[in-house]
N, C-alpha and C positions, 0 to 999 in steps of 0.2 A: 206712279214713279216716273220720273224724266229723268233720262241716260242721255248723257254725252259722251263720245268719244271722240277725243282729237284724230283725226285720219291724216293730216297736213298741215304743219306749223312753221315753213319754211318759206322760202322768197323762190322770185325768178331763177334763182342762180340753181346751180344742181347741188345737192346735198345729200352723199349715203344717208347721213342722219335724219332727213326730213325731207319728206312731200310737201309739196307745194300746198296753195290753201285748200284744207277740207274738213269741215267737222259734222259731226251726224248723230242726230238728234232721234230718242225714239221714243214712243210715249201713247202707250196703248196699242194699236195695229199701226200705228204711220211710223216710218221710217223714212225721214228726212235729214238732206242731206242741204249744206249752206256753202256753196262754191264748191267746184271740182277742178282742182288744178292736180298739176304732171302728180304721178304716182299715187291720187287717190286711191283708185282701182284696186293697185295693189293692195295697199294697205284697208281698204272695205275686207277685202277678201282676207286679210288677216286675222282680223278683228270678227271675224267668224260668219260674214254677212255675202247672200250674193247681190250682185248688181240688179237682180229683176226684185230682190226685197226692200228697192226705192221707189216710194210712195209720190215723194216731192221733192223737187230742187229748188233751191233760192240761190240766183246769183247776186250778190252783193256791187258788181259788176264785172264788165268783160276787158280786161285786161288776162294775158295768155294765163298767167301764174295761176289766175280762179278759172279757168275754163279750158286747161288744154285735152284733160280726160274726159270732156263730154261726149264728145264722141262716140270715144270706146264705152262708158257708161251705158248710153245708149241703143249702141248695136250688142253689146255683151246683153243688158236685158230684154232685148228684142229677141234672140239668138236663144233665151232661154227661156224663152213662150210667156215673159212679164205681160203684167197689165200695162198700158201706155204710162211712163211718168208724166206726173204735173210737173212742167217746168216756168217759172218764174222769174223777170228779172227785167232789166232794164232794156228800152230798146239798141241796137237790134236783133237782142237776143231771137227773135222770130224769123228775118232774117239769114241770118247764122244758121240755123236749124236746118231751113230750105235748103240755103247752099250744100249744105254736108247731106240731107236727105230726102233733099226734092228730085224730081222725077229726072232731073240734069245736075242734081248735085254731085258731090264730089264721091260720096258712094254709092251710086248709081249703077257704075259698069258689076261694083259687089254685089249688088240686090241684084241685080237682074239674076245673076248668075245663083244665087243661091234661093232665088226662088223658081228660076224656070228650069235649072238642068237637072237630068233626070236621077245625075248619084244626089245631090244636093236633097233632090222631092222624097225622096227614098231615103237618107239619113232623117228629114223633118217628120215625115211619119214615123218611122220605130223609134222617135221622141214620145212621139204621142203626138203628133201634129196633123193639122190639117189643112187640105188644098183647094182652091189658091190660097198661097200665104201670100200672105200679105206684108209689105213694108212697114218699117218703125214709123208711128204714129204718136209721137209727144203729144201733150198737150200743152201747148204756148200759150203766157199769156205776158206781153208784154206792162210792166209795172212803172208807176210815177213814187212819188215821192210820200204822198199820203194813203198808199196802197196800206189795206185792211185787208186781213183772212182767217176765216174761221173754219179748223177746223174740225174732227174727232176730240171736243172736249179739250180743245187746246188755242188758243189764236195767237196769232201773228202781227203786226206792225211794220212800221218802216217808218226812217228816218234820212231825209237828205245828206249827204255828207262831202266835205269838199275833199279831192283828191285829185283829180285829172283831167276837172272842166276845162274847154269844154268838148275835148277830142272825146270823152267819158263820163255818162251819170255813174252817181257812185249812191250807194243806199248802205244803211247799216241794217238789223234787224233784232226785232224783241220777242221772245217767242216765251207767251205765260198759259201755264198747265198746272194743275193740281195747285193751285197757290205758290208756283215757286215761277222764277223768273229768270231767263236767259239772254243775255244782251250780247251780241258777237260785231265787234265796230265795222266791220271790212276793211278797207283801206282809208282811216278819216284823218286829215287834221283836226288840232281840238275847238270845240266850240260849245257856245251856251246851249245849243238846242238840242246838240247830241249828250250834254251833260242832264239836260231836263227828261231827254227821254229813257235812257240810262239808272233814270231815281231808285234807289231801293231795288236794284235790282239784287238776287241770289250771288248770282256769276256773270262778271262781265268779262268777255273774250277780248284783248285790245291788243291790233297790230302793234306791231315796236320793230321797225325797222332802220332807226337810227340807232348809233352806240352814243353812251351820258358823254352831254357837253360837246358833241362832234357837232360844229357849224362849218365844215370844209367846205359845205355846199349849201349855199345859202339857200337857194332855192328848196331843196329836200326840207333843211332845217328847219321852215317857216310853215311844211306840209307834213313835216313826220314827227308826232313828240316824241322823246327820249324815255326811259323807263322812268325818270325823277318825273315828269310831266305827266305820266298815264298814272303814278301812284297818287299823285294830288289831285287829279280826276278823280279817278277811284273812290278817293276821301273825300271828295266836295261834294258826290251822288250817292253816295252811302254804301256803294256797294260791298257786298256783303264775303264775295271773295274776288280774285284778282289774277286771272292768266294774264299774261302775255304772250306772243303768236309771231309769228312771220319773221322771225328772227335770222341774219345773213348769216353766214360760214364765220366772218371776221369777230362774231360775239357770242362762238358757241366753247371755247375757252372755258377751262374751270374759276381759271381769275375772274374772266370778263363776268360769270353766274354771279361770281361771288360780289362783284362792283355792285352787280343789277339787286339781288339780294337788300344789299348795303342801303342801296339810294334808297328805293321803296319803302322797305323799312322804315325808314326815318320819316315817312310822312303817310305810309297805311297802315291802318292799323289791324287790318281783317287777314283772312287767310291768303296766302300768297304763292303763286308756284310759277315759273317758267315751263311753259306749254313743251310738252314731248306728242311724237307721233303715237297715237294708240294708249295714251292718259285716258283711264274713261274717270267719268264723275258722276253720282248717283243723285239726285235731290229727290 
């Protein structure tokens, strides 16, 4: 069985109603997760999960929105005696990693202190831990574009996608388990190659961060399709149902559901739903 649960369907902007990007995949013992942006955390831990019961990360890429709770992700399941996460993603996600938990990183003056003072050593064993502790040890592995992974009876893919070159790579992700198949775009404008790799997918996750027919900004409008553009994807790759994700404060509106509903409609034909935080979906 492969569970999704939306953890983060929201944009940069702050929203009670949504976390920023995060969804988490689980499927046998691996508990993966695809972008961690602001309020992930939260919301993992809602959704009845702790942070040390992530297996794998995949970032889609690193803009703040997908990565501002890595961090916390990470010291939270360091802190609770996890195994090192596998993290994944574009360079310089490895980088990144060092500066927040290299030996001069930015939590640095934190580790030392919770691993040498002596109430700290004293709380980490009546954990059940043991001394020296040792600092959070991810496992980085910076990813390209034809990046493959296999793993527990499940694999992985990737796919290029244009968004924010070239201050930013951007990758989308396909992840096929038990015969069912999961496509989550990250941040992409539309194109043939993310339509090919997309094919016959179960559920494809697709940002929509513009509202139907808004070309106020050209520039966005040329890189962000509208909900009418992601349902005629949708329908030209077959796919089989249909979120949308990343959705701003300005199109969370009962009208505005109701336009996006409408447009879709009229060109998908498969199951359709506007992405909430903590949606889980079963295949």
């Amino acid at each position: 069985m492969l569970k999704i649960t939306l953890l983060g369907t929201g944009s940069p902007e702050v929203n009670a109603r949504r976390a920023s990007s995060g969804y988490l995949i689980e499927y046998g013992d691996d508990v993966i997760l695809m972008d961690c942006g602001g309020g992930v955390v939260d919301r993992l831990v809602q959704a009845g999960y702790k942070p040390s019961d992530i297996t794998h990360l995949f970032f889609t890429h690193l803009h703040s929105d997908h990565m501002m709770d890595y961090a916390r992700l990470l010291h939270a399941a360091w802190d609770e005696g996890g195994q090192p996460v596998k993290v994944f993603g574009p360079a310089p996600v490895g980088e990144i990693t060092e500066k927040l938990f290299g030996i001069n990183g930015v939590f640095s003056t934190d580790l030392i202190a919770r691993t040498e003072n002596q109430c700290s050593q004293e709380v980490w064993l009546a954990r059940g831990g043991a001394l020296p502790r040792p600092w959070p040890s991810p496992v980085v592995t910076e990813i390209e574009a034809d990046f493959q992974y296999s793993g527990d009876h499940w694999s992985l893919s990737c796919c290029e996608v244009e968004h924010a070159q070239p201050q930013l790579a951007s990758v989308a992700y396909r992840l096929d388990a038990g015969g069912k198949s999961f496509v989550y775009s990250g941040d992409a404008a539309l194109s043939d190659k993310f339509e090919s790799f997309a094919a016959d997918c179960d559920v494809l996750l697709h940002w929509c961060y513009r509202q139907l027919g808004d070309t106020s900004m050209p520039s966005v409008a040329a890189m962000s399709p509208d909900p009418r553009e992601i349902a005629v994807l949708a329908a030209r790759c077959g796919a089989k149902q249909l979120l949308i994700t990343h959705l701003r404060v300005q199109m969370d509106s009962q009208t505005e559901h109701e336009k996006i509903h409408q447009a879709v409609n009229e060109h998908f034909q498969g199951q359709f739903r506007i992405a909430e935080d903590l949606l889980t979906i079963t295949l």
